[in-house]
C-alpha positions in Angstrom: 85.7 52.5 132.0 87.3 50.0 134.4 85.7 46.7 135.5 85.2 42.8 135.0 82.6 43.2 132.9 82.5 40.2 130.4 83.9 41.6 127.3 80.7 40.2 124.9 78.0 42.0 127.6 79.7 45.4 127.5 80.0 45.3 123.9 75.9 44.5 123.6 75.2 47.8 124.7 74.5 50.6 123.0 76.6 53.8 122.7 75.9 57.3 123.0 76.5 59.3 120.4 79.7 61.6 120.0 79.6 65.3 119.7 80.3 66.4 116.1 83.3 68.8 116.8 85.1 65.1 118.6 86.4 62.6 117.1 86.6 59.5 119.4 89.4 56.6 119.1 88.6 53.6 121.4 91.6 50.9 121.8 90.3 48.0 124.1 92.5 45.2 125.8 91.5 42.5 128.5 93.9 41.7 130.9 93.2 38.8 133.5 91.6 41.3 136.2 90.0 43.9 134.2 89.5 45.5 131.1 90.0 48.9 129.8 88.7 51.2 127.4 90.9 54.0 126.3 89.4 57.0 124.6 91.5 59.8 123.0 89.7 62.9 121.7 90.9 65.1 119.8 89.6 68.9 119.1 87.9 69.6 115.9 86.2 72.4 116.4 85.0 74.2 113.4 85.4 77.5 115.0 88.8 77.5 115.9 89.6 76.1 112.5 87.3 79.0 110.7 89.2 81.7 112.7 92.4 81.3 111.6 91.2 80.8 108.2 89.5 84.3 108.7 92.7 86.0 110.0 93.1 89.5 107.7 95.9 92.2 107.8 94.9 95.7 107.4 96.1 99.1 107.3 94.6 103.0 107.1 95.2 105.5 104.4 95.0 108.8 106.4 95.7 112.9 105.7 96.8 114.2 109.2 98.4 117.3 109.6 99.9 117.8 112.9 98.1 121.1 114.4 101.2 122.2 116.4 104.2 121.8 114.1 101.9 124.1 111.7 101.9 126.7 114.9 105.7 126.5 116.0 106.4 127.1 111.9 104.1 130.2 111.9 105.7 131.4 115.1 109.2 131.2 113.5 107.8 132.7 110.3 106.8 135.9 112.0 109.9 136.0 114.1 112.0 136.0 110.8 109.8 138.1 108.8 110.2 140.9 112.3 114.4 140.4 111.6 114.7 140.8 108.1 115.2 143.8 105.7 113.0 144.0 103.3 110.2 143.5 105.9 111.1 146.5 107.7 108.4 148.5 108.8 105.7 145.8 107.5 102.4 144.6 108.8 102.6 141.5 106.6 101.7 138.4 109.3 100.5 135.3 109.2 98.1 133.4 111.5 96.3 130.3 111.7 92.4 130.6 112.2 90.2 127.4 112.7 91.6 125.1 109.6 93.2 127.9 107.2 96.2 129.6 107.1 95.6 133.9 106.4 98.5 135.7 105.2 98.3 139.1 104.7 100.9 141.7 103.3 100.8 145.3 101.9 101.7 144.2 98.7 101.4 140.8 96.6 105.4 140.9 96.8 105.8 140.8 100.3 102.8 138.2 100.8 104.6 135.4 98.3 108.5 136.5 99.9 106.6 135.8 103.3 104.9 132.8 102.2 108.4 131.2 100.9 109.9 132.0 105.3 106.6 130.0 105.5 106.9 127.0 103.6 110.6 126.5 104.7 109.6 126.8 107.9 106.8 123.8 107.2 109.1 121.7 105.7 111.5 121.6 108.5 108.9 120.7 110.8 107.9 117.7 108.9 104.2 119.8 107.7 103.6 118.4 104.2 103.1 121.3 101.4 100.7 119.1 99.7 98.3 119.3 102.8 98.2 123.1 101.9 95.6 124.4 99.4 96.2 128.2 98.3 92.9 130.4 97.4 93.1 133.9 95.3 95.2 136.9 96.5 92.4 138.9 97.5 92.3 143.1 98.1 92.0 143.9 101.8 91.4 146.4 104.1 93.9 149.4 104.4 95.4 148.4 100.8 96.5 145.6 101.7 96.2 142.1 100.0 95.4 139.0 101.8 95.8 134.8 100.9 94.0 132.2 102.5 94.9 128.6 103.2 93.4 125.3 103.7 95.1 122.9 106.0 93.8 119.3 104.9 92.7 117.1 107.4 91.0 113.9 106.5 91.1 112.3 102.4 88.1 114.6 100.5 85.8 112.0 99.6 86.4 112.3 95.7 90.1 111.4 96.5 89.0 108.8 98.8 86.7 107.2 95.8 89.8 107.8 93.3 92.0 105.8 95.5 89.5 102.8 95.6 89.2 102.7 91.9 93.1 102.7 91.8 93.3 99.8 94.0 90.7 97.6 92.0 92.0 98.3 89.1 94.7 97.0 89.9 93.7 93.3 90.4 95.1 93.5 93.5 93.9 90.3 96.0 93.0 93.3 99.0 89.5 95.1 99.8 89.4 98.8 99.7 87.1 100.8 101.8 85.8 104.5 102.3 85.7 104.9 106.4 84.7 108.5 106.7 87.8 110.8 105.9 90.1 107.3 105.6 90.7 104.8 103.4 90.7 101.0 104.5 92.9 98.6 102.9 92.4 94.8 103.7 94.1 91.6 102.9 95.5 88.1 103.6 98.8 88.4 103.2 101.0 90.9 104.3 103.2 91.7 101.3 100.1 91.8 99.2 99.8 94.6 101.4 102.9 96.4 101.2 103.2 95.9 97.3 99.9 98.0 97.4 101.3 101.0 99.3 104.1 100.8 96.9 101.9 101.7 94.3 100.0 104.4 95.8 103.4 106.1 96.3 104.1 105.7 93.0 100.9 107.2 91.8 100.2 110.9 92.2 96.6 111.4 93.9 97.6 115.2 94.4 97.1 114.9 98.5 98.5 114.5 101.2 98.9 110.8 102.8 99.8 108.8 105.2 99.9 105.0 105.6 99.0 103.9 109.8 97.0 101.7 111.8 98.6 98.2 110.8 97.1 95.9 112.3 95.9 91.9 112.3 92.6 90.4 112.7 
């Protein structure tokens, strides 16, 4: 406020009120023309301040299985099983039909010396084994035998609880939870974070997983 406003009369009146997220410092001095009232603010707002408190890292325990590599390692399965010896004049093949592998041989021989092309095969295109679940060598048509198995996609749910019991049991300062097939891990600080996936690696859960998703709130 500029003006020669006697010094006494402006301080008679009364002042509005200040907003409660400003904090107002007034510094007055009277020169011989005019005086002057400077005012510096400065931001308090509670939300700004309440959203960096709030800031949380995060990451996602998944079980993916990548749906191509598992088709270019059947396709070179069959094309070494065709080339090799002691396949000569088989039917044994394997094929991949909605979320199971079937194998199927004409003897339980052939089906596990197949199954080994296959697993190499897996490997070497980064497929996890542990994402594979083997059901019974069952009798087939034509006296043959055939194996199914399951390709896992997603954490089962009872691994999913297991995991979250691991996690709070170990005192750990994060917040674990079950988002359909995947597992949310929450937390403050960062290596928190990573000391946490440290010990899921160390622990055995009998599945396939992955850590993704890192992200901050």
């Amino acid at each position: 406020v500029i003006g020669n406003t006697p010094a006494k009369q402006r301080r008679g009146r009364p002042r509005s009120a200040a907003p409660t997220t400003l904090i107002a410092l007034e510094n007055t001095f009277t020169c011989c023309r005019f005086d002057a009232i400077l005012i510096f603010q400065f931001d308090h707002s509670p939300g700004k301040t309440a959203s960096k408190m709030a800031q949380q890292n995060s990451f996602d325990i998944v079980s993916q299985v990548d749906v191509a590599e598992v088709n270019n390692a059947l396709n070179q399965t069959m094309k070494e099983v065709q080339q090799r010896f002691d396949f000569k004049g088989s039917h044994a093949t394997v094929a991949l039909e909605d979320k199971e592998l079937v194998l199927s041989a004409e003897d339980e021989t052939k089906l596990r010396n197949m199954n080994d092309i296959l697993q190499q095969k897996l490997v070497r295109r980064d497929v996890p084994l542990k994402a594979l679940s083997y059901g019974k060598v069952e009798p087939a048509a034509g006296g043959t035998v055939r194996q199914r198995v399951a390709i896992q996609q997603g954490i089962p749910q009872d691994k999913a609880k297991e995991i979250v019991k691991f996690i709070k049991d170990s005192k750990t300062k994060v917040q674990a939870a079950i988002q359909g097939d995947v597992v949310r891990i929450t937390g403050k600080d960062r290596d928190t974070l990573q000391d946490v996936i440290a010990k899921l690696k160390a622990r055995d859960f009998d599945i396939n997983m992955q850590f993704t998703n890192y992200r901050t709130n």
